[in-house]
NUFI-269119 format. One record per residue (C-alpha): x, y, z; residue number from 1. Coordinates in Angstrom, 1 decimal. Example, Ala and Ser with C-alpha at 12.3 -4.5 7.8 and 13.67 -1.06 7.14 Angstrom:
ATOM        X        Y        Z     k
ATOM     12.3     -4.5      7.8     1
ATOM     13.7     -1.1      7.1     2
END
This chain:
ATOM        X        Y        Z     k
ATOM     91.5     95.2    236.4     1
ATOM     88.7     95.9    233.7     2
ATOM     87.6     98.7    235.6     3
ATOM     90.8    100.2    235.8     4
ATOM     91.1     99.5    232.1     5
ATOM     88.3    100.8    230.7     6
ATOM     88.8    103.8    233.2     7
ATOM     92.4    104.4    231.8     8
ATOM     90.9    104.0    228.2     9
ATOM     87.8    106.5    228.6    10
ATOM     90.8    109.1    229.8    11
ATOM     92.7    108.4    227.1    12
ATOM     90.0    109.3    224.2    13
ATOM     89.2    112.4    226.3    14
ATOM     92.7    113.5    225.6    15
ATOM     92.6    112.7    222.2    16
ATOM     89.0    114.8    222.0    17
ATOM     90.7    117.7    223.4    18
ATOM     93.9    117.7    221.0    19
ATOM     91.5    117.5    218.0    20
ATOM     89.3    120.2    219.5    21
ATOM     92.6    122.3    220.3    22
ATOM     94.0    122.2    216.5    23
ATOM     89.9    122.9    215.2    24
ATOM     90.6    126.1    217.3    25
ATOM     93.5    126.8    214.8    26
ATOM     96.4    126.3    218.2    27
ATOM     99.1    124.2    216.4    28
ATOM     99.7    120.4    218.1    29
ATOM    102.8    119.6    216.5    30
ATOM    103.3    115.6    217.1    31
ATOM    106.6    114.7    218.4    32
ATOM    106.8    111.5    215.9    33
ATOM    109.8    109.1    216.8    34
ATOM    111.2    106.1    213.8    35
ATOM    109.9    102.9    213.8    36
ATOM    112.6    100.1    214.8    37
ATOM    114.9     99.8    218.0    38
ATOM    117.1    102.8    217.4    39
ATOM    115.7    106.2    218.7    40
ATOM    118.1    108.8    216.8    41
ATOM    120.4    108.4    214.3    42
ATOM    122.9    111.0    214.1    43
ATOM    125.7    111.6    216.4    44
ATOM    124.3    114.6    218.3    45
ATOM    120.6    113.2    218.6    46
ATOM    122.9    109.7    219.8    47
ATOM    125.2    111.1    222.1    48
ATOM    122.5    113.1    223.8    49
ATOM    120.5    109.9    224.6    50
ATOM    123.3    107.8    225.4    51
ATOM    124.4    111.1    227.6    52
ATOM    120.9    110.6    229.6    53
ATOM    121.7    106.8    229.7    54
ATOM    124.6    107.1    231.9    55
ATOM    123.3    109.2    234.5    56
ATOM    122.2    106.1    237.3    57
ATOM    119.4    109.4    238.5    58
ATOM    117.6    108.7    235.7    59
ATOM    117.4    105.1    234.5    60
ATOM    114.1    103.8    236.4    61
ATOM    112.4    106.6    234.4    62
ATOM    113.9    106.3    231.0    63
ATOM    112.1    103.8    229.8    64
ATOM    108.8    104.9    230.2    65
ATOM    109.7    108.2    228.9    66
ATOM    110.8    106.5    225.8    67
ATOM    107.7    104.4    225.4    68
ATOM    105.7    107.9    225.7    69
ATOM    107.4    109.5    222.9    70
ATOM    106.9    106.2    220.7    71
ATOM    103.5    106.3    221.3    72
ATOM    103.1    109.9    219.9    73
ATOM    102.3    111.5    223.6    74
ATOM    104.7    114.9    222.8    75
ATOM    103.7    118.1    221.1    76
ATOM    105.0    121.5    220.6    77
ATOM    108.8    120.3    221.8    78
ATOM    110.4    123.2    222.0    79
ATOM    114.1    124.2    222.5    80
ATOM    115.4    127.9    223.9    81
ATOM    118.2    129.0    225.6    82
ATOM    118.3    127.1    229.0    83
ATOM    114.9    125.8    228.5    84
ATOM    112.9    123.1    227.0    85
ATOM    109.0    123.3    226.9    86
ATOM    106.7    120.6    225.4    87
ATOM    103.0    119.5    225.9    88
ATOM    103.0    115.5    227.4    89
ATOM     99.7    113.9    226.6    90
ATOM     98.2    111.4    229.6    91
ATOM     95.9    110.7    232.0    92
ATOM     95.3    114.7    230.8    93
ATOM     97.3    117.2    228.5    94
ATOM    100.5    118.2    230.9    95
ATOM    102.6    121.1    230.4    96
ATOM    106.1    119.9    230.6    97
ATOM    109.5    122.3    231.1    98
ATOM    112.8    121.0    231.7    99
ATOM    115.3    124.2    232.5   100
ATOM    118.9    123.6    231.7   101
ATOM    121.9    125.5    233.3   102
ATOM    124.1    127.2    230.6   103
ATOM    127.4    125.7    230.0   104
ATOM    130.1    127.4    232.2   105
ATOM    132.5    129.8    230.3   106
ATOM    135.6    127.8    231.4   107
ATOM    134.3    124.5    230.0   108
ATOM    133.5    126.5    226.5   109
ATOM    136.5    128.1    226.4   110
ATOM    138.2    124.8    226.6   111
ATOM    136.0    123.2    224.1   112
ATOM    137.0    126.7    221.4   113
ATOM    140.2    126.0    222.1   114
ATOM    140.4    122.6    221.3   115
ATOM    138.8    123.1    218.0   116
ATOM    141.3    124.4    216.2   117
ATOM    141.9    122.6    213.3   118
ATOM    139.7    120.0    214.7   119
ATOM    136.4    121.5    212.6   120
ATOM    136.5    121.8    208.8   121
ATOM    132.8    123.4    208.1   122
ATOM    130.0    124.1    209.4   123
ATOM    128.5    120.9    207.8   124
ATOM    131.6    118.8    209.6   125
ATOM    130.6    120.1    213.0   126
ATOM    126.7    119.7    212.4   127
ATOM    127.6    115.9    211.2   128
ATOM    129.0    114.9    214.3   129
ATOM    132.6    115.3    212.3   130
ATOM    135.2    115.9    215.2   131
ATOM    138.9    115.4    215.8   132
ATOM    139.3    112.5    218.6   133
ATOM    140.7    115.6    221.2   134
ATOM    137.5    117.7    220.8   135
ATOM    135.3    114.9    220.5   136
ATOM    136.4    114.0    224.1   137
ATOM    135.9    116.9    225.5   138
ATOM    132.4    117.5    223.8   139
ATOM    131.3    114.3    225.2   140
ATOM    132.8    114.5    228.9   141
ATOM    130.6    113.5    231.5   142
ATOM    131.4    116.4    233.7   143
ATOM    132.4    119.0    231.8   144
ATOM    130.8    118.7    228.2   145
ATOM    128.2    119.9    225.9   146
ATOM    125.9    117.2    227.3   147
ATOM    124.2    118.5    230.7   148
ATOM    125.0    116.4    234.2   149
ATOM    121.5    116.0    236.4   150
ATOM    122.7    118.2    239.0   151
ATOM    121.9    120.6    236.1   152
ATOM    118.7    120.1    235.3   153
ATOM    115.3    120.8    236.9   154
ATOM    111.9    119.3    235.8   155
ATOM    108.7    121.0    236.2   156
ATOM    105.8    119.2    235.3   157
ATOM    101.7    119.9    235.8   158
ATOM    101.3    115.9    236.2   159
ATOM    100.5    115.1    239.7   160
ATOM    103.4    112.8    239.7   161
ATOM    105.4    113.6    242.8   162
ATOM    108.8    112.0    241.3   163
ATOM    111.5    114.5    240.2   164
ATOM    111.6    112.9    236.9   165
ATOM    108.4    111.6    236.0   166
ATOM    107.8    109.9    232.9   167
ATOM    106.4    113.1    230.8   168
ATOM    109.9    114.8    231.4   169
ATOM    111.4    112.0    230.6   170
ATOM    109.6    111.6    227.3   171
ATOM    110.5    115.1    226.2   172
ATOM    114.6    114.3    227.4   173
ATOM    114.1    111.6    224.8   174
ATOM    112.6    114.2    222.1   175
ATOM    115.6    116.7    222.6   176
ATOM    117.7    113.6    220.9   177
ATOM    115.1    113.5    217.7   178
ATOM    115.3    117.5    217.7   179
ATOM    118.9    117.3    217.7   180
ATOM    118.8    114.7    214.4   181
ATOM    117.0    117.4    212.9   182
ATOM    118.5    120.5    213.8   183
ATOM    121.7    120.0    215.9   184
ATOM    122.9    123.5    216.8   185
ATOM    120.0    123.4    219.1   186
ATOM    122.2    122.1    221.4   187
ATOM    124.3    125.0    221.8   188
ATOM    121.2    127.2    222.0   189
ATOM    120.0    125.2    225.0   190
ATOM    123.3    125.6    226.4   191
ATOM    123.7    129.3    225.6   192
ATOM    126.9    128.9    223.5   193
ATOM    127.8    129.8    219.8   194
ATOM    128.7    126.6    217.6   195
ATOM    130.4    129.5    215.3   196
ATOM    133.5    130.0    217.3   197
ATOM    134.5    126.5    217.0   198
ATOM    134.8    127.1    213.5   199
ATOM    136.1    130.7    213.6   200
ATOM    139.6    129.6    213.1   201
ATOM    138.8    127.7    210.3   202
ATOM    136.5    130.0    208.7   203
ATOM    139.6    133.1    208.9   204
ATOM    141.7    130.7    206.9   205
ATOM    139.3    129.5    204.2   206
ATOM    137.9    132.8    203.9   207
ATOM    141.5    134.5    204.0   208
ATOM    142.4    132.0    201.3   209
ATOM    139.0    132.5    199.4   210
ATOM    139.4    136.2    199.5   211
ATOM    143.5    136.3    197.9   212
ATOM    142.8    133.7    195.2   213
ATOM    142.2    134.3    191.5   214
ATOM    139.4    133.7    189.6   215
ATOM    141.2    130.8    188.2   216
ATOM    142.5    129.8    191.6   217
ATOM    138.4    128.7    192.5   218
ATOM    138.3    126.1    189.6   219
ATOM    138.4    122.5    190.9   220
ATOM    137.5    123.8    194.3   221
ATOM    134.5    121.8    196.4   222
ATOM    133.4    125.4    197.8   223
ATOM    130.2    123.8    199.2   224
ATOM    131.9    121.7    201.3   225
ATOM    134.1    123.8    202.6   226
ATOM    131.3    126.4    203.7   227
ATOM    128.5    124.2    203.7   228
ATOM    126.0    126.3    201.6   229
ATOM    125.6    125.9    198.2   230
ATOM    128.1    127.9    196.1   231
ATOM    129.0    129.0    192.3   232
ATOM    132.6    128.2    191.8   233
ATOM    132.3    129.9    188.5   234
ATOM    130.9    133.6    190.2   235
ATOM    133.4    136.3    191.2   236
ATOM    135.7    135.7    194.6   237
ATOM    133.4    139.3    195.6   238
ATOM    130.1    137.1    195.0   239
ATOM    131.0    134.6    196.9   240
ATOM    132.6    136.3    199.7   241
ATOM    129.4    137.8    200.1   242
ATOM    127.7    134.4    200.2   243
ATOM    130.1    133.0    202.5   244
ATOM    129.7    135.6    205.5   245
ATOM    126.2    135.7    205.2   246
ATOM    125.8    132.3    205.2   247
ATOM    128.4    131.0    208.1   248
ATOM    131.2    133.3    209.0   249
ATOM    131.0    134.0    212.7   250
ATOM    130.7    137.8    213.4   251
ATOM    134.6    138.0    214.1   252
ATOM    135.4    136.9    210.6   253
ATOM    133.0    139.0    208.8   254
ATOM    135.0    141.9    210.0   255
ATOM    138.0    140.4    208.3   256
ATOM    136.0    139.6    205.2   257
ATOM    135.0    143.3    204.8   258
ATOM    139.1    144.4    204.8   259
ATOM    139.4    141.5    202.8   260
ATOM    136.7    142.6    200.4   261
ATOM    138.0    145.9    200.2   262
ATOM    141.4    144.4    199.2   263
ATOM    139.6    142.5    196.4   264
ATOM    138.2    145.8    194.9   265
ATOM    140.8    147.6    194.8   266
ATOM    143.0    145.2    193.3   267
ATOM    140.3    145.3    190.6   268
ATOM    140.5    149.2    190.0   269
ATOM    144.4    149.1    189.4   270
ATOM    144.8    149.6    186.2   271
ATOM    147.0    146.5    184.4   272
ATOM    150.2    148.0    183.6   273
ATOM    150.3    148.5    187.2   274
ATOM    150.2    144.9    188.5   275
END
């Protein structure tokens, strides 16, 4: 047992040693750093992606270990692609981790958009978590939601761990949730869809709205929200039509927008006695 120990601790501080060397060199080790306490994430997205990995009976002899990796500061350089995560898993040595995840199937998405209308307010509402009960259902379904099934995801890990899952893969499953608390619209990334056209509907009609209003028609309006960027309800409809679609409007509504726009100046040019 003290052999063993001392072995496993003398491996340990050779890793360390080599991750200090590493960022010396000027290579970036970005820590993976997890909260203190019981709970692991702490929005919905970062939540119901654990709690998606939780239900799957493939995984739960490796869960926990994974978990205990990533509280003890073992993953770097987590990152998240289309169809791909990649991190570097300190142990026994530095491991080079991927986890490759399917793309969501156009059939299940299309559902999904369709559901959404009138479900999403803003862009802020979806990244919150802030669903209507019908697309919330279908975001979370075990077989055909945002959330990947096992069948549709493949490890690869340099650890000499023969296990399909081995406790390094698992540790980076765990830091896709704290990625997700961060930034959630990774999640459609990884799953090659775009978060936008859940909200296209409701983006035509604010921006439609936005874009026919008054001057006088924006006062009193929580613009912000709406959008979620920062806006001036006091600048011109034209100013902030511009912010809006180069802020959030999916690329089908800037099209509109630019009719819209053109609507907007020419209303301006007419001369008064004309209106």
């Amino acid at each position: 047992m003290w052999w063993s120990y001392s072995d496993s601790a003398e491996r340990k501080d050779r890793v360390r040693r080599k991750i200090e060397g590493l960022s010396k060199k000027g290579e970036a080790m970005r820590q993976v750093v997890a909260p203190a306490g019981r709970k692991l994430c702490s929005t919905f997205w970062g939540q119901a992606w654990c709690r998606a990995l939780e239900e799957h009976a493939d995984y739960e002899s490796r869960l926990p270990r994974g978990r205990s990796y990533l509280r003890q500061g073992n993953v770097y350089n987590l990152t998240i692609e289309e169809g791909e995560v990649s991190a570097t898993v300190a142990g026994s040595e530095l491991y080079t981790t991927k986890v490759s995840i399917k793309p969501l199937v156009p059939e299940a998405w299309e559902e999904i958009v369709v559901a959404s209308k009138g479900q999403v307010g803003s862009w802020m509402d979806l990244l919150a978590g802030k669903l209507g009960d019908g697309l919330m259902r279908l975001v979370t379904d075990p077989e055909d939601g945002l959330f990947p099934r096992p069948r549709e995801i493949r490890f690869n890990c340099s650890c000499p761990d023969w296990a399909d899952l081995c406790k390094h893969s698992a540790a980076v499953l765990y830091g896709v949730g704290l990625q997700l608390d961060e930034k959630p619209d990774l999640l459609f990334t990884l799953r090659g869809v775009n978060a936008g056209d859940l909200i296209a509907t409701a983006s035509e009609a604010a921006v439609a709205d936005l874009a026919n209003a008054g001057e006088g028609d924006l006062a009193g309006s929580d613009l912000s929200a709406l959008f979620g960027i920062e806006l001036d309800p006091g600048a011109e409809v034209e100013a902030i039509l511009d912010a809006v679609v180069a802020e959030t409007a999916p690329a089908v509504v800037k099209k509109k927008v630019a009719k819209k726009k053109v609507a907007v100046k020419s209303a301006k040019k007419k001369p008064r006695g004309d209106r």
